[in-house]
C-alpha positions, 0 to 999 in steps of 0.5 A: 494445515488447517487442524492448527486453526480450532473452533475459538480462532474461527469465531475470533475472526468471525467477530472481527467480520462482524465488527466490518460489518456492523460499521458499514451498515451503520453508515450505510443509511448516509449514502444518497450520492457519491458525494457522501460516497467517495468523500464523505461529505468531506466531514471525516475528523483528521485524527481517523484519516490519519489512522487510516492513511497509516493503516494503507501504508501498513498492509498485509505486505508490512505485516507479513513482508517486513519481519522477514526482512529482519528474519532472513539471512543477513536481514536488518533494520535498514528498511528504517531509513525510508522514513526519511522519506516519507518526513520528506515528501509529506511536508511538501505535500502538505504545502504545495500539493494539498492547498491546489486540491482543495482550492476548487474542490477536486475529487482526485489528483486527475481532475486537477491535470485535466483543468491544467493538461486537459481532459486526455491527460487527465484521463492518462494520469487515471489509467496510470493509476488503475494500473498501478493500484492493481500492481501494487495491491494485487501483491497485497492481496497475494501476500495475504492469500498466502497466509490463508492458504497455509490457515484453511487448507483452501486452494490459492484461488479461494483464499483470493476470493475471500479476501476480495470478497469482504472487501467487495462487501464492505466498501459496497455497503459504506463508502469511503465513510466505512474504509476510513472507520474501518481502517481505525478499527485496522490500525488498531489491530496491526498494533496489537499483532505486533505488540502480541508476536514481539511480547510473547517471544520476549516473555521465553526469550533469555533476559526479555527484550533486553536480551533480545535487543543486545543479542540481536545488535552482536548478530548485526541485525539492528544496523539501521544505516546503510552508507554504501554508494551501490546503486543496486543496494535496495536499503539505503541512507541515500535511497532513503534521501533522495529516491524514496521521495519521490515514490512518497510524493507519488503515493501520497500527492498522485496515488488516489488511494491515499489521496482521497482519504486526505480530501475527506477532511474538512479543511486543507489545515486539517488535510494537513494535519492527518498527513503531519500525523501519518508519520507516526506510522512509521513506529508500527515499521518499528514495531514489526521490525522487531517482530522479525527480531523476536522471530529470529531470537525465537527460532535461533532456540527453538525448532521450526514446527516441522510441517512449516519447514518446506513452506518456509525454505521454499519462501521465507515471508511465511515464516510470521504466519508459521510462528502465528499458527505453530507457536501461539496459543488458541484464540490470541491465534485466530486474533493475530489471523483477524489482524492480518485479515485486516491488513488485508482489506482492499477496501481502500483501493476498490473505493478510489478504483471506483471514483476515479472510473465515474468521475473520469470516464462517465461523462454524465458525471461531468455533465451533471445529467447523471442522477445522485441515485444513478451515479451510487448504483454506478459506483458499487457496480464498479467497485464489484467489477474492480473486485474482480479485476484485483483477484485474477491479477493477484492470482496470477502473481502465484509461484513469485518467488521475490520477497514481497516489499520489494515486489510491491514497490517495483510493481507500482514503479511502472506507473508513479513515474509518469504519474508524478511527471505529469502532476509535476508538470500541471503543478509548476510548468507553464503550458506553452513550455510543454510540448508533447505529454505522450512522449513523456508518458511512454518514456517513462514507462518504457524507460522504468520497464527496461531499467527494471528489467535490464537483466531479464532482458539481457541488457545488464548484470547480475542484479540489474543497474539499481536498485528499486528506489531509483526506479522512481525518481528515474521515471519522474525525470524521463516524463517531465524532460521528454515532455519538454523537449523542444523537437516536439511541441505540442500542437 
């Protein structure tokens, strides 16, 4: 595959790597502590956070993943209505969650549970966490390898390591500084991708967008709303509503890859006011909703490159990067591969990974005996071990044949739910009304574990008993009800 790549492509997205580049080494002169390191002073202007808490949300998954959702058989809109969702629990964050985090200067969520639950569930909530970042960006990443697998003709293991790698560099050199600035540069770029795929199609297309629109609503696939009562229904109104929620309060109030970006604000107004903005994101779903409308207007006339053919029936989320490198032209093809390079970037990730280690597991920090020099040695040494750690789990996630929003959602299911049981509990529940964490915290886990595995493991039907989305308001109850349950009090 990797003739459809020419010289001016490589050089659009060596360009791209430069600019990365540049901005973290400009920023690198300011890192003298982990202070600066992991909140940037908390100096950051909001606006920049806001594109930044966008440009995670909207990953490597959403650029490849959501027009596919549109593009398959029977595919729609309804992915739409998780924006409710997000409407939903950024007000309550905003509200409740970002004042208490900023009251004493928290650096993460987990230091917030360890002055209210104590220092072993503090430590709990963060291992919850590594766990769930690898999960869920480990998919990330595969999604992305994907891609470069089709791209450089490159072995699956590395395509990982490229895309490791550069996020390796930059969050190395940076900081936290250096993943919000480039995430901008991200934001920019995933805009641009969709609105470059959406207006070429539409240039060819009978009757433009317009006509793409009318013929896309005859098909059905700009239905939107989805009122069906099936639990085992991914994409619907009440799954919007009521369940997705909750994994918004988790990712957004318990998550620290998107929490530590909220705490670089200068103020809990202006945490606010990147969060409030942040829905905005939700137009860029719009956006790539309708790539994967012009990717099925486009195909429904013309041919799939014969090459693409197999790669693309044997698993349907590469069928954007086989329209990229099939039907675009040189160089607006190697702009569209830079912009899924940067929706790749586990920049983000590697930064939270690192801080949550040093803050909560190195007692020398917590001390203070640790020295500022020590302590930025300390947190690069760690973002180069999660580096690693994220590579092989992504590499093992090879021959998934699950389409990949779905699959990223599920994998961070097994940790949000007690993630959010315990932020919960050290939110608004008294301490003597809390008898045993651990109970919560494995009922949680085992509970999510076996409901999303029902079928697998024998115990249910075709399909499971639901749907992702409960996954997560399920996990939430079992923590914080068995760990008030009276019969074991916490001694």
């Amino acid at each position: 595959m990797g003739s459809y790549f020419h010289t001016v492509d490589w050089l659009v997205v060596a360009a791209y790597f430069a600019l990365v580049w540049l901005i973290s080494h400009r920023v690198q002169g300011r890192q003298t502590g982990t202070h600066e390191y992991f909140l940037g002073s908390r100096s950051l202007p909001w606006p920049a956070v806001a594109a930044s808490i966008v440009s995670t949300t909207i990953s490597g998954v959403t650029f490849i993943g959501v027009p596919a959702l549109v593009f398959a058989e029977g595919g729609d809109y309804r992915y739409l209505q998780f924006a409710l969702a997000g409407v939903i629990s950024k007000w309550v964050i905003g509200h409740f969650i970002m004042p208490r985090l900023y009251e004493k200067d928290y650096a993460s969520p987990y230091d917030y549970i360890r002055d209210r639950l104590g220092p072993v569930f503090g430590r709990v909530a963060a291992l919850l966490f590594f766990l769930g970042a690898v999960l869920g960006q480990g998919v990330r990443v595969y999604a992305v390898a994907l891609v470069l697998e089709l791209l450089t003709g490159l072995g699956f293991g590395g395509c990982i390591a490229l895309s490791i790698g550069a996020a390796v560099v930059s969050t190395w050199l940076g900081g936290v500084r250096a993943v919000v600035w480039t995430d901008v540069l991200q934001f920019v770029m995933l805009v641009a991708g969709g609105v470059v795929a959406v207006l070429y199609v539409t240039q060819v297309y009978p009757g433009g967008l317009g006509g793409l629109l009318e013929a896309g609503a005859e098909a059905g696939k700009t239905r939107v709303l989805d009122l069906s009562l099936d639990p085992k229904l991914q994409f619907t109104l009440w799954a919007g509503v009521f369940a997705m929620p909750f994994q918004n309060l988790a990712a957004y109030g318990t998550d620290q890859l998107n929490t530590q970006r909220m705490l670089c604000c200068r103020s809990v107004r202006e945490a606010r006011l990147a969060l409030y903005w942040s829905n905005a994101g939700e137009l860029v779903v719009v956006l790539f909703l309708t790539a994967g409308l012009a990717l099925w207007g486009f195909y429904e006339f013309n041919p799939l490159d014969p090459a693409f053919a197999p790669l693309v029936q044997d698993k349907g989320d590469r069928i954007f990067p086989a329209f990229i490198l099939s039907e675009l032209p040189v160089g607006l093809r190697g702009f569209m591969v830079a912009a899924l390079f940067s929706a790749a970037m586990a920049s983000p990730v590697l930064s939270a990974l690192a801080e949550t280690t040093l803050t909560m597991f190195h007692d020398g920090h917590r001390a203070g005996t640790l020295t500022p020099e020590r302590a930025l040695w300390l947190s690069r040494v760690f973002v180069v071990a999660w580096g690693v750690v994220l590579g092989v789990f992504a590499f093992s996630l090879a021959g998934r044949g699950e389409q990949l929003v779905p699959l990223a959602f599920q994998m961070t299911a097994y940790t949000y739910g007690p993630m959010l049981g315990l932020f919960l509990l050290a939110l608004f529940v008294p301490r003597d009304r809390i008898h045993s964490l651990t109970l919560g915290v494995a009922a949680s886990m085992i509970g999510v574990l076996v409901v999303a595995n029902a079928r697998q493991l024998g115990l249910g039907p075709e399909g499971g008993w639901v749907a992702f989305p409960w996954l997560f308001p399920f996990g939430g109850f079992l923590c914080v009800a068995f760990a008030m349950l009276p019969w074991s009090r916490r001694r």
